[in-house]
C-alpha positions in Angstrom: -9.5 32.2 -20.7 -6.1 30.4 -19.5 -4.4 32.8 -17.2 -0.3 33.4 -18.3 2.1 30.8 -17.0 3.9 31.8 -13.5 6.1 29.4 -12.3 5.8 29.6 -9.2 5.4 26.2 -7.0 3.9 27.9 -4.0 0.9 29.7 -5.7 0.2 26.4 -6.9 0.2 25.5 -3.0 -2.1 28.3 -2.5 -4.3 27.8 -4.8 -4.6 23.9 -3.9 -5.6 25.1 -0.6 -8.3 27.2 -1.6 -9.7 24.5 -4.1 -9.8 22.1 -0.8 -12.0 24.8 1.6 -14.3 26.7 -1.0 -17.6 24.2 -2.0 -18.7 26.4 -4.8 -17.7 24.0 -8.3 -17.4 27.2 -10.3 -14.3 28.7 -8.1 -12.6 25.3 -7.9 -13.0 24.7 -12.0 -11.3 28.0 -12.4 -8.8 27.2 -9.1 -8.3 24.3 -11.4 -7.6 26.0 -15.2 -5.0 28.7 -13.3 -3.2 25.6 -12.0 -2.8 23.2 -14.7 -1.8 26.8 -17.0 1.1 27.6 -13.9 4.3 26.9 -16.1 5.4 24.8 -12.7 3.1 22.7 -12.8 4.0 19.0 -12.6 1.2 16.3 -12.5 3.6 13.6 -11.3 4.0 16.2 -7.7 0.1 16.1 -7.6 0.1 13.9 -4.5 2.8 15.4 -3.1 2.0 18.9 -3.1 -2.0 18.0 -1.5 -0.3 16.5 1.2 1.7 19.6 1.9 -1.2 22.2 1.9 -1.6 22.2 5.3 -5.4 21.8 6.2 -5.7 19.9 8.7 -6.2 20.9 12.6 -4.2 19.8 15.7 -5.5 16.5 17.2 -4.3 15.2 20.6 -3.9 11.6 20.9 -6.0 9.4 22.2 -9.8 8.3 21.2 -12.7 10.3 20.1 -15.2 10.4 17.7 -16.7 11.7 14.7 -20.4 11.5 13.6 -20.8 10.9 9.4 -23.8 11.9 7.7 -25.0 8.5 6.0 -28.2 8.7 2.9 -30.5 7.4 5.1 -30.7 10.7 6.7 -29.2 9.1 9.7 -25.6 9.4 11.2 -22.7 6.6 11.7 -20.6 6.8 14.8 -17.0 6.4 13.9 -14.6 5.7 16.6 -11.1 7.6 15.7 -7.7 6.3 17.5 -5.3 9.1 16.9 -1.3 8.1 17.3 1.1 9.3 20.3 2.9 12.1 18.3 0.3 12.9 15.9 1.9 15.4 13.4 -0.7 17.0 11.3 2.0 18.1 8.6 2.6 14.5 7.2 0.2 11.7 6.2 -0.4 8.6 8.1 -1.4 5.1 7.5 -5.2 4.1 8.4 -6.3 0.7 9.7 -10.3 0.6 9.0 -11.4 -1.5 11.7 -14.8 -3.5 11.8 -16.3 -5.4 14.7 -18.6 -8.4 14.6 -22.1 -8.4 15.3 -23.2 -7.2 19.1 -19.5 -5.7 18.9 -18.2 -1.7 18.8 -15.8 0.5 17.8 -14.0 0.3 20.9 -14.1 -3.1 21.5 -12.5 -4.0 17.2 -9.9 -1.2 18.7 -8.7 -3.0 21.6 -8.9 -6.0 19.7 -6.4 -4.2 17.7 -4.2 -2.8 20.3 -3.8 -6.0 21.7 -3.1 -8.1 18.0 -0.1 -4.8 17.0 1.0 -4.0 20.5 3.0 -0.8 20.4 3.4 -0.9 16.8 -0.3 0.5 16.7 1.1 4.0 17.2 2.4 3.6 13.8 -1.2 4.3 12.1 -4.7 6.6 12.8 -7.3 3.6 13.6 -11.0 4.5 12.9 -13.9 2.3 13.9 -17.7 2.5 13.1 -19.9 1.4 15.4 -23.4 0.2 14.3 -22.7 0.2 11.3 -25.8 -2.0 8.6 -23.7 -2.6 5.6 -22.0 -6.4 5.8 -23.0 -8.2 2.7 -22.9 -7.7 -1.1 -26.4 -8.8 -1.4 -27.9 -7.6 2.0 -31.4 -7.4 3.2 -31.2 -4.3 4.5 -31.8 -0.8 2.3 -28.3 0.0 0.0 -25.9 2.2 1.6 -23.0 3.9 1.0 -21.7 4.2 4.2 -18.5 2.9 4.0 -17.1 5.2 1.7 -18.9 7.8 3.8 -17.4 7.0 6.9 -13.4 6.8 4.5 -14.3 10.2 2.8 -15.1 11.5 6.1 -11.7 10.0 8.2 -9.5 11.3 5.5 -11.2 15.3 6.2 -10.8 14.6 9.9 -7.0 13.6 9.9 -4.3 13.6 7.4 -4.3 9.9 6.0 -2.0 8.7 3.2 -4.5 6.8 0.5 -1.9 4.1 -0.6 -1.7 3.2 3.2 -5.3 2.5 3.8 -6.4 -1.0 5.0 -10.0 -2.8 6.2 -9.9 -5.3 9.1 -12.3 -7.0 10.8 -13.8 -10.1 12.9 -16.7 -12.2 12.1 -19.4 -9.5 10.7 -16.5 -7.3 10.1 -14.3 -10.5 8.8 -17.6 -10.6 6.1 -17.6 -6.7 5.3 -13.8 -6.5 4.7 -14.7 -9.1 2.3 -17.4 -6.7 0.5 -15.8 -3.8 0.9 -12.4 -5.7 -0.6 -14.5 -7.1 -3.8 -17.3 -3.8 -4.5 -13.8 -1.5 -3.8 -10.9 -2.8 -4.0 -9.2 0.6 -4.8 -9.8 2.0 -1.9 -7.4 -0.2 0.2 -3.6 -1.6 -0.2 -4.8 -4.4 1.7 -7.6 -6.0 3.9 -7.4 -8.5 6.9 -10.8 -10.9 6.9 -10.2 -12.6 10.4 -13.1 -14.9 10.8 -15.3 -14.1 8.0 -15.8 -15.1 4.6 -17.5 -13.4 1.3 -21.1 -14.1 1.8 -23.5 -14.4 -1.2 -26.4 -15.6 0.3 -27.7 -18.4 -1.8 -25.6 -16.9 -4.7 -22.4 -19.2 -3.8 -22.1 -19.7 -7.7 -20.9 -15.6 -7.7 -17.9 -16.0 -6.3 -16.0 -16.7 -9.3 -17.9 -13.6 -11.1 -16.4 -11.4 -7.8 -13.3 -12.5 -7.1 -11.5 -11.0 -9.7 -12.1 -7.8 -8.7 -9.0 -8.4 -5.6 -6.5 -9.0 -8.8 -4.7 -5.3 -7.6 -5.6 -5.9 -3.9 -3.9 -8.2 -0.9 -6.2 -10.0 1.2 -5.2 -12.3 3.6 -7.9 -14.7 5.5 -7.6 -16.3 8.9 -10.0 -18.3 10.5 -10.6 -21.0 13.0 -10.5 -24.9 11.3 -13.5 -25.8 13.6 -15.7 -23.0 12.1 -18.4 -24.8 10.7 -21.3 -23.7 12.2 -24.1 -22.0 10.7 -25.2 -18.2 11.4 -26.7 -19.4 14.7 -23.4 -21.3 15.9 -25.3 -24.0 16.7 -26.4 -26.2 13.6 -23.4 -27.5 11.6 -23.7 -25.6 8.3 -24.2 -27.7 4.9 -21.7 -25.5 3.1 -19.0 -26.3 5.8 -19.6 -22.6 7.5 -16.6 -19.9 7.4 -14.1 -22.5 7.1 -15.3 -24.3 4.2 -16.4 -21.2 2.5 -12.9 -20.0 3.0 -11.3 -23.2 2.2 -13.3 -22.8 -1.3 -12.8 -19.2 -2.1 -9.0 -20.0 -1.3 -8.9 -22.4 -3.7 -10.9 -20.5 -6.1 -8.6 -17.5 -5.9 -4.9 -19.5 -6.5 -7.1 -20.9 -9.8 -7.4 -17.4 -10.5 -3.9 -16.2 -9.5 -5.3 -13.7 -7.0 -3.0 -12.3 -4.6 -4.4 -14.1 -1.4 -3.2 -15.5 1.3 -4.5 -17.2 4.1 -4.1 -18.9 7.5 -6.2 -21.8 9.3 -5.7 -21.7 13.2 -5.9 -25.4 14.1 -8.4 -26.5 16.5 -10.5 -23.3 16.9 -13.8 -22.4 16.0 -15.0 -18.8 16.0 -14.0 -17.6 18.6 -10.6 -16.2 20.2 -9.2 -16.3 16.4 -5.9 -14.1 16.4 -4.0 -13.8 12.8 -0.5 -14.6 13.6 1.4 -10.9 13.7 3.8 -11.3 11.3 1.5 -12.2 8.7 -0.3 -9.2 9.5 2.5 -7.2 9.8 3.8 -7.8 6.2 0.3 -7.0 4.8 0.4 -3.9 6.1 3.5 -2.8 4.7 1.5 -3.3 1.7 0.9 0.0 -0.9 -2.1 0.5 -2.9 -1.2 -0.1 -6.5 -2.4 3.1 -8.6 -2.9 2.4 -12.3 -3.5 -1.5 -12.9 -2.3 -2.1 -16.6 -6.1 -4.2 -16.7 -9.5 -3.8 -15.2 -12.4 -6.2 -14.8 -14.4 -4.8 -11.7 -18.0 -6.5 -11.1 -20.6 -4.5 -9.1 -23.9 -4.4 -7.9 -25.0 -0.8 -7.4 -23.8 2.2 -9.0 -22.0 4.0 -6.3 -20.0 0.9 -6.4 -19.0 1.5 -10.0 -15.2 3.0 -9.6 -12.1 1.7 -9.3 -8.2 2.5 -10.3 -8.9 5.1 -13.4 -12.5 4.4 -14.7 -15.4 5.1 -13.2 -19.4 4.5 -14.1 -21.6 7.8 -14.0 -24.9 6.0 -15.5 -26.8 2.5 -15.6 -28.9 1.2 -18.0 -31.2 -1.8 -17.8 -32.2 -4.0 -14.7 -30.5 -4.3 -11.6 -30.7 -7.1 -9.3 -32.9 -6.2 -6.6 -35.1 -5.4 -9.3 -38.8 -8.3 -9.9 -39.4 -10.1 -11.5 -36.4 -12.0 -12.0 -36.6 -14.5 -15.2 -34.9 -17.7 -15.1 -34.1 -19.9 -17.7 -32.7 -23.1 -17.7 -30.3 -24.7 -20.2 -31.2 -27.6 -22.3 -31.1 -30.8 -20.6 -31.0 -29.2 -17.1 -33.7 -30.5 -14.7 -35.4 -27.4 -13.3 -36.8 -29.1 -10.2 -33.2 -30.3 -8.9 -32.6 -27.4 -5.9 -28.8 -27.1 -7.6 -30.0 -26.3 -10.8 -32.2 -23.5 -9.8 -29.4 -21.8 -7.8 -27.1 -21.9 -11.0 -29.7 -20.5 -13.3 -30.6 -17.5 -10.5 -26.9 -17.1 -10.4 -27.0 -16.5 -14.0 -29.8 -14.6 -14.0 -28.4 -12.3 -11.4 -24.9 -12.2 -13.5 -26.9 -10.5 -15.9 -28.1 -8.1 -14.0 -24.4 -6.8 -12.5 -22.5 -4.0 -13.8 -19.5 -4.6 -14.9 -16.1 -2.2 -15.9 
């Protein structure tokens, strides 16, 4: 039953509150109905109003850490940089920081200190360390612990959500890559230093992914000597990160994707440092909220949401699923290595979700 209008802006405050600390789904539906019946309510002053509730705690400045719950019954240590001057009462920018492999939380944060200088103060920093996830088709088990490790920042401090952006070197440089293409609402912008979008063997994807970045700014940097393969040793016969960068680059200005890049002349992968004011003007960015078109590819369904739709079910096979079928087209040779890689391409495009 609806309750009778009241007008009044700060019971709607009140109740907001109470919907944010009670856990019980049948209080926060009826938190909701006495809300959305208050004659002041607005849903334009939504945002505003959560970010006025007041449930956040004190924090001193400084580093600590926060341990996040992860579905593999294990927990992912998330280094948290809080600003001098912390104020709990207003929302601040987050910079999602990921180091590269044998790297830490710490060590992407310094990294970061060092790239912003005193501008860092300017945003809450939080770093996982250890963390499995990298690639969009990994070899290790699915996890969700990404968004985990977001959900659980934002209850720890007060972030603003159009000011939230993914950075990170080498294995990070390739996870701010996935985490830009499987959710690219999440973030206003994302820094791949470094890193590329892996596919592993699936290089023939990156057309079907890259339009999921068409509402989100990603800017690339990485060394023009960066050729190597995973072991930095043997030259890579796809030209390593920079020629699967210098690809994707070109792929994405075919597309008209909003990204930008930078090629540090001479380097290889080591010692890569964006230039600042590129950086800089990225993170001014704001996360667009209600794209006038969707097109968002995916792989599981956890990784089914962005802007204003959102998948709840999945029907048929998935792509870690066997066997996959391959079929070749008429006239291809289906002993020519190239071939095969199209037509499991294919066969795995079938096998995507898609929004």
């Amino acid at each position: 039953i609806a309750m009778a209008a009241r007008a009044d802006q700060a019971a709607i405050l009140t109740e907001l509150k109470a919907f944010l600390e009670t856990e019980d789904d049948g209080q926060r539906q009826q938190i909701v109905e006495r809300i959305i019946t208050d004659a002041a309510y607005d849903c334009t002053r939504v945002s505003e109003w959560l970010h006025g509730v007041g449930v956040f705690a004190p924090r001193d400045p400084g580093r600590g850490q926060i341990g996040v719950p992860i579905d593999d019954g294990s927990r992912l240590k998330v280094v948290l940089r809080v600003p001098m001057g912390y104020d709990m009462r207003r929302p601040y920018p987050l910079l999602y920081v990921l180091h590269g492999s044998g790297g830490s939380g710490d060590g992407i944060i310094r990294y970061m200190e060092q790239l912003l200088g005193e501008d860092i103060e300017q945003y809450v920093v939080a770093a996982p360390s250890g963390y499995r996830q990298g690639l969009v088709h990994s070899s290790t088990r699915p996890s969700s612990e990404h968004p985990a490790a977001l959900l659980a920042v934002r209850k720890a401090v007060h972030i603003d959500s159009d000011r939230v952006f993914v950075i990170g070197y080498s294995r990070g440089g390739h996870t701010a890559w996935t985490l830009a293409v499987l959710h690219p609402d999440e973030f206003a912008g994302v820094v791949a230093v470094a890193g590329t979008l892996t596919l592993r063997d699936y290089g023939e994807l990156f057309e079907t992914f890259l339009p999921n970045i068409a509402a989100t700014r990603v800017f690339a940097c990485w060394g023009e000597n960066d050729v190597m393969a995973a072991d930095y040793v043997t030259p890579s016969e796809d030209g390593g990160i920079a020629g699967l960068n210098r690809e994707l680059c070109k792929l994405a200005a075919g597309l008209g994707l909003p990204l930008t890049w930078y090629e540090v002349p001479g380097q290889g992968h080591s010692n890569i440092t964006p230039p600042r004011e590129d950086v800089e003007e990225l993170l001014s960015a704001t996360r667009e909220h209600y794209p006038r078109s969707i097109r968002h590819v995916f792989r599981l369904p956890y990784q089914g949401r962005t802007a204003w739709i959102e998948a709840h079910a999945w029907r048929g096979p998935w792509w870690d699923q066997k066997p996959l079928r391959i079929t070749f087209r008429e006239g291809e040779d289906g002993n020519d290595p190239l071939v095969q890689r199209k037509a499991m391409a294919r066969a795995v495009r079938l096998r995507l979700g898609e929004l």
